[in-house]
N, C-alpha and C positions, 0 to 999 in steps of 0.2 A: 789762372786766378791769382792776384796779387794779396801776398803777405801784406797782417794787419800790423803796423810796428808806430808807435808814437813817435812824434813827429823831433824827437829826441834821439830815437834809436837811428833814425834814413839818417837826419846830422850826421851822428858818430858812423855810420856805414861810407853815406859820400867822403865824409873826412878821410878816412882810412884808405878807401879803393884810391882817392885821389895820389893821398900824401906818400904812392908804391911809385906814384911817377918823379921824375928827376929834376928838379927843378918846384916841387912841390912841399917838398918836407914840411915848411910851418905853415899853411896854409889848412884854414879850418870854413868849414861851411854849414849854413845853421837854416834849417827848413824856418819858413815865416807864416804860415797859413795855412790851415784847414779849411777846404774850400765849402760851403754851405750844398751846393751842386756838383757831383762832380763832372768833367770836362766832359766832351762827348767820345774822348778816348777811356773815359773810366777812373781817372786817376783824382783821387779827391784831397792833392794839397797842391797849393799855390806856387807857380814858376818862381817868385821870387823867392832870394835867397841873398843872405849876409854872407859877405865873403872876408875872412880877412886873411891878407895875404904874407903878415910877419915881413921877412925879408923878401918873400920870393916875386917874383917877375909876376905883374897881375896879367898881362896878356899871355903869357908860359900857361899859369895855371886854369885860366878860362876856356883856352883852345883843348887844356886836360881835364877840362872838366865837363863839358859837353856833350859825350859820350856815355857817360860815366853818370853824369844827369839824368837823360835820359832812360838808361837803363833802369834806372831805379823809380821812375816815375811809370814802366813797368811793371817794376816788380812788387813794388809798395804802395800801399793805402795807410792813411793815419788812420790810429784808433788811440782815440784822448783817455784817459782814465778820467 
């Protein structure tokens, strides 16, 4: 069962799992959608995603972030206040 967290809280979660990897440190990412349906795997907020990358290498941080996406489109469902 995936945790309810606004679409604020998954940001500041991917932000953090990411910015543990090397070449990541000012790289922040920002959920964009709560999805009206959700996908047929369950997850009801939208693959896109604002990424900015500060200094860091944007292909570094997309191949670390991949995983780490995923996981949390797992683990999380938006719930709006």
């Amino acid at each position: 069962m995936r945790e309810l967290k606004t679409r604020r809280e998954i940001s500041d979660w991917l932000t953090r799992e990411l910015r543990k990897h090397p070449g990541c440190e000012e790289t922040t990412v920002s959920v964009q959608y709560e999805l009206q349906e959700p996908d047929p795997d369950g997850c009801n907020w939208s693959r896109d995603l604002v990424l900015n990358f500060g200094r860091n290498d944007g292909v570094v941080a997309k191949d670390r972030l991949r995983p780490i996406f995923e996981e949390a489109r797992r683990r999380f469902n938006v719930k709006e206040p």
